[in-house]
N, C-alpha and C positions, 0 to 999 in steps of 0.2 A: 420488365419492371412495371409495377402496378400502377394505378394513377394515385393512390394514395399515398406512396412512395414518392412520389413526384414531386406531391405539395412540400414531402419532407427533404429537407435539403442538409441537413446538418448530423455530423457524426458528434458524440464526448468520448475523448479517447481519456482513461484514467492509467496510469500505470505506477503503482508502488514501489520505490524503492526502500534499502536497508532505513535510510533514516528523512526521506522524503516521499512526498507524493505527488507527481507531475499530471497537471489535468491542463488539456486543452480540445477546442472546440474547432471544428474543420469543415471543411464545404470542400466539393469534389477540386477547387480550383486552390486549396493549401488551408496554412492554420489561420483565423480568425483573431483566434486568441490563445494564449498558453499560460500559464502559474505553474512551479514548484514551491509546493509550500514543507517548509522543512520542520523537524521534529524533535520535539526535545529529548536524547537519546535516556537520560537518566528515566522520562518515563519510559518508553520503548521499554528498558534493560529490567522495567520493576513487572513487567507483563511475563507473566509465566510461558506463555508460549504467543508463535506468530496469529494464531486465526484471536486470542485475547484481543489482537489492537483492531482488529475489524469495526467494533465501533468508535473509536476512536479515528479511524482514517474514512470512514463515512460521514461521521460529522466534519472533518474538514473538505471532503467532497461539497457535500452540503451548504456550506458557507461560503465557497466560492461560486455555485452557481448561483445561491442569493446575491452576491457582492455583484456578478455580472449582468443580473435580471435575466437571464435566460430563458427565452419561451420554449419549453419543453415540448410542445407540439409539433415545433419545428423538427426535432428529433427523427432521421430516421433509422437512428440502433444505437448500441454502444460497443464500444470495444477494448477489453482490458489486459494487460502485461500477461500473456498463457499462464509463466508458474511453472512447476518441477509437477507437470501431470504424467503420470503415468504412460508408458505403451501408448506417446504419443505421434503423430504422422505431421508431415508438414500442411501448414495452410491454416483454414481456418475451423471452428467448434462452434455450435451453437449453445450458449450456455444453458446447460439445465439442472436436475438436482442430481443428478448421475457426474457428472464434472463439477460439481460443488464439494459433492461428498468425498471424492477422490482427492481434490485438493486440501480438503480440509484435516481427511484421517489419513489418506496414502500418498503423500505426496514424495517425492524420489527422493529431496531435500526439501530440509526447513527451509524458507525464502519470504520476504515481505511480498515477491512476487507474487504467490499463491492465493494472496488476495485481490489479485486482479479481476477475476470473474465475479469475486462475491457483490466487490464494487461495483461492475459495471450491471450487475444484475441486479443489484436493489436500486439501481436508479430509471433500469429500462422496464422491469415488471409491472409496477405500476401503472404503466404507460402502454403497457400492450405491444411494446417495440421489442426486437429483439436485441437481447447483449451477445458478444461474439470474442472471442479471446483469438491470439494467430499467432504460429509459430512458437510454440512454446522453446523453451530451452532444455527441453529433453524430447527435441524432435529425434526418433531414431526409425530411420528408414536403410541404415546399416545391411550391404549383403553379407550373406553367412558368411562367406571365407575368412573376412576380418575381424570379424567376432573370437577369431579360437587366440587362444594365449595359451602358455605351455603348463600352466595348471587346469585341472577339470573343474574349481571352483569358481573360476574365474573367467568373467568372459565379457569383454570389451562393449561398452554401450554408447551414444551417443547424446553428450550434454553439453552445448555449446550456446556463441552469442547468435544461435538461429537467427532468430528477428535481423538483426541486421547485415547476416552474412546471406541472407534469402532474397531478401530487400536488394543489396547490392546487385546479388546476382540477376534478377530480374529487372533494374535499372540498367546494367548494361545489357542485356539484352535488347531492352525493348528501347534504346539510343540508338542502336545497330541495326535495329530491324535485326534482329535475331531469335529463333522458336525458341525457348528455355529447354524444349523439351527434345531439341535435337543440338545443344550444345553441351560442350564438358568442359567446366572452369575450377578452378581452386580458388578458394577464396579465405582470407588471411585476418581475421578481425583483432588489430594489435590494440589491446589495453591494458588496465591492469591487468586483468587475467588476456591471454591469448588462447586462442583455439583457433582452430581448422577446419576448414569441410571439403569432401567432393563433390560438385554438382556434374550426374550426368546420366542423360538425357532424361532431365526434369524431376530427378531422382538423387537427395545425399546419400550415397554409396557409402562413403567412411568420412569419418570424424578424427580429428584429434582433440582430446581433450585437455584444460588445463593442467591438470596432474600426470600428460605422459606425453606432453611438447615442452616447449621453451620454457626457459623461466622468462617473469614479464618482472613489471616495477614492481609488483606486490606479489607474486604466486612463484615459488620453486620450481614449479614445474617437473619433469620429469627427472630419475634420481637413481643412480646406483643401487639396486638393491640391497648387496650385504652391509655396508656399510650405514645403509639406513637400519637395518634390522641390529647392528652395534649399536648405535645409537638409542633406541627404544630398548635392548638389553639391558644397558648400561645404568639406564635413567626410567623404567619403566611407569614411575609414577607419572613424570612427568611430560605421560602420551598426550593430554590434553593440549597443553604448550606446546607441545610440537605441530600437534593439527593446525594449531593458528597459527605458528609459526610459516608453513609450508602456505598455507592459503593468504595468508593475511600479510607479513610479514620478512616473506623470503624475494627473491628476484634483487632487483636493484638496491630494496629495502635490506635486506640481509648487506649480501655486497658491497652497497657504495654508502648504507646510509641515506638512500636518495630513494624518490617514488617518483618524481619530478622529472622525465627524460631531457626540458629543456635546461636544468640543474647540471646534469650529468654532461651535454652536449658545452654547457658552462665551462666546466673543469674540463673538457677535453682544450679547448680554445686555447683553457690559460695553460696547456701543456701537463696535465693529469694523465700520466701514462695509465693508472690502475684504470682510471673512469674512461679512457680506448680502450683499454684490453677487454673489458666487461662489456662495453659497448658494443665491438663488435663480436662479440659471444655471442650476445643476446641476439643480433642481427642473424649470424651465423645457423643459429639452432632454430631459427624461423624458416631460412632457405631449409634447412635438411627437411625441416616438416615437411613442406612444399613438395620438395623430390622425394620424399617418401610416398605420398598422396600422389603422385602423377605417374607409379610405377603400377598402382590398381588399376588403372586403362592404357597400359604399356604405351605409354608416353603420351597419349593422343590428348593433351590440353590445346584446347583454343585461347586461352587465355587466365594469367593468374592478376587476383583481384587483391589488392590492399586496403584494408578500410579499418575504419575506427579512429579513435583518439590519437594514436602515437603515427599514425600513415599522415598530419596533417607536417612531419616531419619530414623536408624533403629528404635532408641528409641521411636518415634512418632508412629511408627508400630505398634509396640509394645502395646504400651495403647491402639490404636485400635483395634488389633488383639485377645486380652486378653479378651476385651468382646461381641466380634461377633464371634470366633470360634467354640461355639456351633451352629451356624447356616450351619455353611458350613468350610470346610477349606481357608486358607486367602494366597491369592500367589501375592507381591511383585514386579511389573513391573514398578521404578521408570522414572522420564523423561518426556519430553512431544513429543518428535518425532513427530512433524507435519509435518518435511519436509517429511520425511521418508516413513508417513503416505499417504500424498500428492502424490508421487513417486507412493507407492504399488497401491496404488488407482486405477492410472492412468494407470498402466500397467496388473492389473487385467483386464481394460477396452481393450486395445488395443489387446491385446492376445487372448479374448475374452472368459474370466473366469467370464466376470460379462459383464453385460447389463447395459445400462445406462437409468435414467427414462427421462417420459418425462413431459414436464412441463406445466403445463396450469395456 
């Protein structure tokens, strides 16, 4: 690290959501400061497309760092939500117009995500610092094998809650004294959407993705094929509705009427057979992910990882943990810490504990 790096001590992590934008300010030793400032969806909904709100979420960048007096000097980089980038690798990106342009015309999905880079790069250009995006959510470092599906058009990719199931996995490691890159964990990110990964040895080998694991409180999840292809026969127009349906709409929300796990956990209490039965479904079809992911390294997990929003449930653990613990032991890291994530990332990079790729 340079000495002029030295004087700068402060990261601005920005990261975009659907209908918010969370900005905070970090020193190697945690956050300083943090804002979600939320957004009024009716404008969102009137923007023709996601990179439209760019200035619109710049000027509320903007207004927070005046509101905190911020001495930008201090600055040394920034770092923003990766985004649906392309043919991306795990870690971190140095932002340039090559990673702009991608997110902006070829992104994998639409996502307010994908303005993360833009963010973090009009506020570090200026300034001669570099912006740095990590771990996007279409990190895919997937080996061939699992890629093939039993059509030739078709062939399995990798989009997941990376940032925080990467985050996890390198939190435990580095708890343990453990080399990332000579460990093999499964790691479990329960929220509304769920997804899966395998980390092994310092590599996501395979993924499960929301649309072919669990159903969660909001996402169907994985689905009977003919029966789904009735369904879109039946009602063709009304493919649109179903998309949302299946992302938006399906899981516990279909089901129980609920999005709420501690709602559902409610009705179980008060003696709600349907909301157990579904409950431990949803539990159920988490374990199967799990043993499906630990059959790619014929059995050899060191450990499987729980995290996210719904893992802050011990009893949901619980049913999980009950029937994957013969596979490995089950350790507990609830929350989703993206900022946090975001932060480590970017100061892994600056410190020069990690290298950043490069993007073509």
């Amino acid at each position: 690290m340079n000495d002029k790096a030295h004087k700068k001590d402060k990261l601005l992590i920005v990261n975009p959501g659907s209908a918010s934008t969370k900005i905070a300010l970090y020193t190697r030793q945690g956050p300083l400061w943090q804002e979600e400032i939320l957004h009024d969806r009716q404008t969102l909904n009137g923007l023709t497309s996601i990179e439209e709100q760019l200035p619109l979420r710049l000027q509320v960048v903007e207004a927070v760092l005046q509101d905190k007096a911020l001495n930008r000097q201090e600055l040394a980089g920034t770092v923003g939500r990766g985004g649906a980038l392309p043919h991306a690798r795990a870690g971190a990106y140095e932002v340039d117009q090559k990673i702009l342009t991608a997110l902006a015309r070829y992104p994998v999905t639409p996502h307010a995500s994908n303005l993360g880079a833009a963010l973090a790069y009009a506020v570090a250009h200026p300034l001669g610092i570099p912006a740095y995006i990590y771990d996007p959510v279409t990190v895919d470092e997937m080996i061939d094998v699992v890629r093939i599906t039993g059509l030739r058009e078709i062939r399995r990719r990798g989009q997941g809650h990376n940032l925080n199931m990467r985050a996890t996995a390198l939190r435990y490691c580095r708890e343990r004294q453990l080399d990332y890159r000579q460990t093999d964990l499964i790691v479990a990110h329960l929220g509304s959407g769920i997804t899966l990964s395998l980390h092994s040895q310092g590599r996501i080998v395979d993924m499960i993705t929301d649309s072919e694991g669990p159903f969660s409180p909001e996402r169907a999840g994985a689905l009977p094929t003919y029966p789904l292809l009735d369904i879109i026969r039946e009602r063709p127009e009304r493919l649109p509705a179903l998309q949302k349906r299946l992302r938006q709409q399906g899981g516990l929300a279909d089901l129980l009427g609920e999005t709420d796990l501690r709602r559902v956990e409610e009705r179980m209490a008060a003696g709600d057979r349907e909301a157990s039965t579904v409950y431990q479904a949803m539990a159920l079809a988490v374990a199967k992910s799990i043993a499906a992911l630990a059959v790619v390294v014929n059995g050899r997990i060191d450990s499987i990882l729980l995290t996210g929003g719904m893992a802050k449930s011990a009893q949901f653990c619980r049913c999980v943990a009950q029937r994957v613990s013969f596979i490995a032991p089950v350790t507990v890291m609830p929350g989703e810490n993206e900022m946090q994530a975001l932060a480590q990332g970017g100061w892994r990079v600056i410190d020069g504990l990690e290298k950043t790729n490069p993007y073509d």
